[in-house]
C-alpha positions in Angstrom: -91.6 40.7 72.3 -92.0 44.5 71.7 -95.2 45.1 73.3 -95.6 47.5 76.0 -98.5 49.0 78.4 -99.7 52.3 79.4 -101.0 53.1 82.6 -102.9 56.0 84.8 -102.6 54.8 87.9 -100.8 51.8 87.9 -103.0 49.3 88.4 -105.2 49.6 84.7 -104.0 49.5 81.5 -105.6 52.4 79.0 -103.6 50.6 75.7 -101.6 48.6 74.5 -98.1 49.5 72.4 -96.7 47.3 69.7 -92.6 48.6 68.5 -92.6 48.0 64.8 -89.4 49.6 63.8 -86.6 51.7 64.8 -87.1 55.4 64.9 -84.8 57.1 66.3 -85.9 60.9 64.9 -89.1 60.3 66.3 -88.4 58.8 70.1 -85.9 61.8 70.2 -88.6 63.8 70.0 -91.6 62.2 71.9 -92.3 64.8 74.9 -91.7 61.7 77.7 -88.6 59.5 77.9 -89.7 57.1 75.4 -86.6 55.7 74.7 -86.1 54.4 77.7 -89.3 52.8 78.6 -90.1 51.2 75.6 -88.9 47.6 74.9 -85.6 47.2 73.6 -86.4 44.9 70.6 -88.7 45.0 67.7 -92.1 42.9 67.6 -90.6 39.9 65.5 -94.2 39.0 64.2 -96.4 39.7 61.9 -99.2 42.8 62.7 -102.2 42.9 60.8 -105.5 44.4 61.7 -108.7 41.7 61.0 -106.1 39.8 59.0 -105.1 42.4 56.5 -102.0 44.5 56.6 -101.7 48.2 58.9 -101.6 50.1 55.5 -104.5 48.2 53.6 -106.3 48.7 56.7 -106.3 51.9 56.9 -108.9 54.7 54.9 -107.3 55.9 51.3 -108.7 59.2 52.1 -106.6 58.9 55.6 -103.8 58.0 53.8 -103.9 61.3 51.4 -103.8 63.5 54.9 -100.8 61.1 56.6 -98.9 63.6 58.9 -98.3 61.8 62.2 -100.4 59.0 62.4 -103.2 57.3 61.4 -106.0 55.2 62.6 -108.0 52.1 61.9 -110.5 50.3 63.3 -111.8 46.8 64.3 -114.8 46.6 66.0 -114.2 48.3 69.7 -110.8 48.8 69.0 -108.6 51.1 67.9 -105.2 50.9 66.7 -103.1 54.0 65.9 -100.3 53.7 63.5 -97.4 56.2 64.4 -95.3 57.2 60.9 -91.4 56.3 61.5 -89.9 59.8 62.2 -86.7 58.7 60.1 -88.0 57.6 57.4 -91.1 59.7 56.5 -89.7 62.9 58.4 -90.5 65.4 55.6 -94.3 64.9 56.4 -93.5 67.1 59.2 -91.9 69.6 57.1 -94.7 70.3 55.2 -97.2 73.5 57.1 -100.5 73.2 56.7 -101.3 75.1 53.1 -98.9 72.6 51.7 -100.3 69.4 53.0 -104.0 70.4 52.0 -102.4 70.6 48.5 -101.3 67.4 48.1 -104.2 65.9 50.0 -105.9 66.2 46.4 -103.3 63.8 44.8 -101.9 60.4 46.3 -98.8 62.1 46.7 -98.3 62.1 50.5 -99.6 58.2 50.6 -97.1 57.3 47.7 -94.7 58.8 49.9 -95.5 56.4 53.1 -95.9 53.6 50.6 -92.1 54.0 49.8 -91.4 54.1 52.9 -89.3 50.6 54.0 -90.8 51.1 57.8 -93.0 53.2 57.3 -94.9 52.6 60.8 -92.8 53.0 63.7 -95.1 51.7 66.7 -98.5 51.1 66.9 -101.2 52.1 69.8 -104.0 49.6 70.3 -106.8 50.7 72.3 -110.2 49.2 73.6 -113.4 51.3 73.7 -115.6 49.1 76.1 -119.5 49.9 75.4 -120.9 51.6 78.5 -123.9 50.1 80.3 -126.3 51.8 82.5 -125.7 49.0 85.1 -122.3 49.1 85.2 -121.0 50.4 89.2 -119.4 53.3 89.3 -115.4 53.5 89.4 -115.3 57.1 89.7 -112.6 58.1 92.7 -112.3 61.8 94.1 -110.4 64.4 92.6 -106.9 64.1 94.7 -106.9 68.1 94.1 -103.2 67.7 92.2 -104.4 69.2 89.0 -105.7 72.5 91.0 -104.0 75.4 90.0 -102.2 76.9 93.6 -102.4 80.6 94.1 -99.7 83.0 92.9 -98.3 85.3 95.4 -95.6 86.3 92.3 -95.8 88.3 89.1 -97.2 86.5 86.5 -97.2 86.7 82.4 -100.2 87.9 80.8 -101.6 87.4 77.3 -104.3 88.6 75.0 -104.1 85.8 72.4 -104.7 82.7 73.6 -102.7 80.9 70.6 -99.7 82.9 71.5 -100.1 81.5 75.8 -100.2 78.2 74.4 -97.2 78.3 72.1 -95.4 79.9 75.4 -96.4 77.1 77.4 -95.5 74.6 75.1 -91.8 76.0 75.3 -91.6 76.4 78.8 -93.7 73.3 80.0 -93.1 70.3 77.3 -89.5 71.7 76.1 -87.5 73.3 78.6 -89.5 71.2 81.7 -89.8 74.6 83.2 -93.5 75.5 84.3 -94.8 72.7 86.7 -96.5 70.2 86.7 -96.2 68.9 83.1 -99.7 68.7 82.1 -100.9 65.2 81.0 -104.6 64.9 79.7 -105.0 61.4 80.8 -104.2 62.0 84.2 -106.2 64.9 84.4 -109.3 63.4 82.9 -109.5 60.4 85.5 -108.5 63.2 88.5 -112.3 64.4 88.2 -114.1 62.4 90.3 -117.9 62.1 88.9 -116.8 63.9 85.6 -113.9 62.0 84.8 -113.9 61.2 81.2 -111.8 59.2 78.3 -110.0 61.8 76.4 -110.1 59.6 73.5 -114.0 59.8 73.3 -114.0 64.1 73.0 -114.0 64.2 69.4 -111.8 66.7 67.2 -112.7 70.1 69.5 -110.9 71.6 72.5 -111.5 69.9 75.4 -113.6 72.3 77.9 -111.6 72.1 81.2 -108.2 71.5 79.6 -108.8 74.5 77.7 -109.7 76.3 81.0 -106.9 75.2 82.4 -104.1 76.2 80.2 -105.8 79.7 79.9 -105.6 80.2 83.5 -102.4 78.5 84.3 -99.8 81.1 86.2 -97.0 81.5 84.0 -94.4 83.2 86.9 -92.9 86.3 84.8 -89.6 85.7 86.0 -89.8 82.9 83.1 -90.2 85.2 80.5 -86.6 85.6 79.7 -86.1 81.7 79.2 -88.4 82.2 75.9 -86.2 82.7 73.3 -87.9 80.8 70.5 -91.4 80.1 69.8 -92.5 77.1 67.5 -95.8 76.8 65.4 -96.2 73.0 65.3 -99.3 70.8 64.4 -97.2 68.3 66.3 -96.3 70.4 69.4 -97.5 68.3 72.2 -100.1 70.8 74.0 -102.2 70.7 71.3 -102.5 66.7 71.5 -103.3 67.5 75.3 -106.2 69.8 74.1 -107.3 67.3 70.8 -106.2 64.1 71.6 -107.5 63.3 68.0 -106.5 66.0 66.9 -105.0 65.1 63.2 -103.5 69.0 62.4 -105.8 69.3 59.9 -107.5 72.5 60.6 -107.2 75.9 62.1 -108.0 74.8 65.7 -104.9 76.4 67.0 -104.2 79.5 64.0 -103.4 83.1 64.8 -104.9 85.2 62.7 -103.9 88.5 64.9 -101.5 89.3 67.7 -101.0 92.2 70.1 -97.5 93.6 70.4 -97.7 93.9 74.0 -98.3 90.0 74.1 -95.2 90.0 71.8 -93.2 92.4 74.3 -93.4 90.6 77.5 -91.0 88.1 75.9 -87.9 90.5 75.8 -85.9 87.9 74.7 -88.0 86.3 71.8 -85.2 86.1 69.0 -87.0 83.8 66.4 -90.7 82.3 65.5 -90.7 79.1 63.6 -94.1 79.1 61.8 -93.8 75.0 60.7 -97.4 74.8 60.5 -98.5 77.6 58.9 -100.4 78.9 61.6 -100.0 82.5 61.8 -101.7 84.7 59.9 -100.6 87.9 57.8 -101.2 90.2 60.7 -99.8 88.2 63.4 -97.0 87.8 61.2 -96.3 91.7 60.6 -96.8 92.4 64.0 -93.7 89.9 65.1 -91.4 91.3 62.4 -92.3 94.7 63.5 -90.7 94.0 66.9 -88.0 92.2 65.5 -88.6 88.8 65.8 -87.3 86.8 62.8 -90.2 84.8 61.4 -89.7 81.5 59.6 
């Protein structure tokens, strides 16, 4: 039938997926096998969200910002609505000075509109109300999520934009630094101060943050960095803002030390697809010869 579960620890299920279309572009690109643990057919009925269609359902002002996806609500749930990849790819293209431009026009939602699939899958989640009475769940921290000590060299950087764009090519595309960090999992490891991650709002969340600015990143890695990409879709920054929409400068680089830039010696090329890098961040990596896009 199409539909799918997610799971933390096996025995609960956090949502719910519905496969609307084929998208090939974008299950390439999901940062977990998600072509082979989704359903192999299509949901053959008819989604619509309190009886109207996804698109009617969904915020005009959302629609004039569509990117990657976009939400609507019913009630206590939520249902995320995941562009198709294929068809509406160019979204991505576009960095962030562009898309705030045509945010003032009905460009961008003419653009999913003309889309023939425009929705490739669709997350459904439930936001129970909390009640004082309700027993506590909580389990205690396994400890899996504590970062071990390093008796090795290890990279250092002044700008923490710059340490998470490494770690995003290391950790979530070359499957290189260990363990592959996964908010959900993380946020229900905490014992007493375990948390939804989809209840933190548009802001870093705290003790992810703290933990990808003190994860060891061995040096002897360095070398495997030969390309850096600026990406309001890269998938650390959806581990830090599970909301986050790419929207704003949460993640920009206005500045950027060329000894951070140096302990890559074989950084060729910086794609900036987001527009996050600022003028001087920019001169500083053409300076050491790293070809900026």
């Amino acid at each position: 039938m199409g539909i799918f579960a997610f799971t933390v620890d096996g025995e609960d299920t956090t949502e719910l997926g519905v496969r609307l279309a084929e998208d090939p572009v974008g299950e390439a690109a999901m940062y977990f096998d998600f072509a082979s643990r989704r359903p192999s057919q299509l949901f053959p009925g008819s989604l619509t969200v309190e009886g109207r269609s996804p698109q009617s359902s969904i915020p005009q002002a959302d629609l004039r910002t569509a990117y990657i996806s976009l939400d609507t609500h019913a009630g206590e749930w939520t249902a995320t609505f995941f562009l198709n990849a294929t068809e509406c790819g160019d979204l991505r293209t576009l960095n962030l000075v562009q898309r705030k431009a045509k945010a003032a026009t009905d460009e961008l939602t003419d653009y999913v509109r003309a889309a023939a699939h425009r929705f490739a899958w669709v997350s459904i989640t439930y936001n129970a109300p909390r009640s004082d009475n309700r027993p506590s769940l909580e389990r205690a921290p396994t400890g899996r999520w504590k970062h071990p000590v390093s008796d090795e060299p290890l990279l250092e950087f002044l700008s923490l934009p710059f340490r998470l764009a490494v770690i995003q090519e290391l950790m979530y595309e070359q499957d290189l630094l260990k363990p592959r960090f996964d908010v959900y999992d993380f946020a229900a490891d905490q014992g007493d101060q375990s948390f939804n991650p989809e209840d933190t709002g548009l802001e870093c969340i705290p003790s992810v943050l703290e933990w990808f600015r003190t994860l060891p990143i061995p040096a002897r890695l360095a070398e495997r960095v030969e390309e850096i990409v600026f990406d309001g879709g890269n998938e650390i920054y959806l581990q830090l803002i599970p909301q986050w929409d790419g929207e704003d400068g949460a993640f920009h680089m206005e500045s950027l030390s060329e000894s951070d830039i140096v302990a890559l010696p074989q950084l060729k090329k910086v794609q900036d697809l987001g527009g996050f890098l600022g003028l001087q961040a920019r001169t500083a990596l053409i300076r050491c010869g790293v070809e900026v896009i």
